[in-house]
N, C-alpha and C positions, 0 to 999 in steps of 0.2 A: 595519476593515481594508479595503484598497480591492482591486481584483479581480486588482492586477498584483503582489499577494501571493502572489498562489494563482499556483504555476505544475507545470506539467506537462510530461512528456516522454513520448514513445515512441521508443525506439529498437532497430536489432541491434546495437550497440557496446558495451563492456564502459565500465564506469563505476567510478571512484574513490569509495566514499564517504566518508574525509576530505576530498578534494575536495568533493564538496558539501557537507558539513557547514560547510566555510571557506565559503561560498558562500553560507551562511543570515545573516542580520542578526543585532546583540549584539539580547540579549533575559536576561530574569532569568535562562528554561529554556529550552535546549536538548534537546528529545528526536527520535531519530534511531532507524528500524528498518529494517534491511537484511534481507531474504528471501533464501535460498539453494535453489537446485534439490536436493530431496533425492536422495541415493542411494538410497530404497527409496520403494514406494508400495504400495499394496491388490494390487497383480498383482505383488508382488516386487520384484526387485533393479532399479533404473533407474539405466542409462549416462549419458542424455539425455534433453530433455525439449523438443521441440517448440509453441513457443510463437507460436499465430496470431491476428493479428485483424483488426478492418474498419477501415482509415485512416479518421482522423475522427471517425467515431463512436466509439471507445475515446476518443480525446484529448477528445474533447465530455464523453464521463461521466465519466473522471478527472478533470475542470477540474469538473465540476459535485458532486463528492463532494468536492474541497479546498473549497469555496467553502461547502458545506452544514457543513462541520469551521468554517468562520471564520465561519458565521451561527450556530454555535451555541457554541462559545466566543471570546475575547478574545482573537487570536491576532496576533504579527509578522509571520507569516511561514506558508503551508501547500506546501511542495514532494513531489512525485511523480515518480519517474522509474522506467519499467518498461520491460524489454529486451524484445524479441522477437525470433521462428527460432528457431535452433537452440542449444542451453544444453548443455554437460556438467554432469553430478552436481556440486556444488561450488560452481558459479559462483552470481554474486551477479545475481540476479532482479529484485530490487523494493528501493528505497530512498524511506524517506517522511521529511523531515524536518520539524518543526514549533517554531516557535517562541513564545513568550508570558510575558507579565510571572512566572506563575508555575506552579509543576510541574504542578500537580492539574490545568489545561486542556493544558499540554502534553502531559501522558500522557495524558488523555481523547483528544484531540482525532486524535494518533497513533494508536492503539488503533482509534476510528471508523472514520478513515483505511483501516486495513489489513483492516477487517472488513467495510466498504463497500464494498473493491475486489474480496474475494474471491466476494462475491455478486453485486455489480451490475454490474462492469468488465466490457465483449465481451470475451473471453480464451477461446481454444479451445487444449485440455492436451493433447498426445500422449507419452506415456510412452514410450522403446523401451531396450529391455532384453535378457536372455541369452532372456526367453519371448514376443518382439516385442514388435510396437506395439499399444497401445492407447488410445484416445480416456479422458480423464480425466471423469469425470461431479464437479459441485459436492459437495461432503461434507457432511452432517448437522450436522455439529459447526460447521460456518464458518456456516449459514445460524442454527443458534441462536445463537451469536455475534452475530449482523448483528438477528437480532430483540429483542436486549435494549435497543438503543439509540432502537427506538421508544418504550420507556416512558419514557428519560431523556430527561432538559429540564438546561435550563443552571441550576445552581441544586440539583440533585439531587444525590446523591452520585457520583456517576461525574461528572458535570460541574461538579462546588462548586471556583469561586475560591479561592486560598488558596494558601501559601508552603509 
């Protein structure tokens, strides 16, 4: 796969994800995950979710986490696009699409994707809700997520080629 596969976005604009999915290359698999600002979090009910980060350097590590998804599987295609500001409960956050001759790397490769971003993307959370704001700290659950993919190799189960 060559590197103008892998592409990335930052933006505040609200985004179509049929639109980008028509956007991705024919390939055997198509997989596609769209993120939504939840309505609730660890402090309660959330209205909104204030999403900041450092230009640049976000767009440098999301282009280097697509790029580590197409060194490690067989892929057509590795797309990213993540909004930032300010989000109501609802709206759509994060769309990753990925493509590749067969499901088993497209699902891995997505999966990585999303688990990658939620530990290593610069992304600063601010929650504000009916009991204010509050700074979001990374979750437990997303960084063991993010540590299972150091033991897998291409070839593994979570990464085996295959229809």
């Amino acid at each position: 796969m060559t590197q103008s596969d892998c592409r990335v976005r930052v933006q505040e604009t609200a985004f179509s994800p049929d639109q980008l999915q028509r956007s991705l290359p024919a390939a055997g698999a198509v997989v596609t995950f769209t993120g939504n600002v939840r309505d609730a979090g660890a402090g309660g009910a959330v209205d909104s979710l204030q999403l900041e980060h450092y230009a640049g350097m976000t767009e440098h590590s999301l282009q280097g986490i697509a790029e580590e998804a197409a060194a490690r599987w067989v892929l057509a295609a590795a797309h990213v696009v993540h909004r930032v500001g300010r989000l109501d409960a609802g709206e759509a956050i994060v769309w990753v699409g990925v493509c590749a001759a067969h499901r088993a790397e497209a699902f891995a490769a997505c999966e990585f994707i999303m688990d990658a971003l939620k530990t290593r993307a610069p992304f600063w959370k601010k929650e504000h809700g009916p009991q204010g704001a509050r700074w979001v700290d990374a979750r437990a659950s997303d960084v063991a997520r993010a540590q299972r993919w150091q033991l897998t190799r291409t070839g593994d189960a979570d990464g085996a080629p295959g229809g």
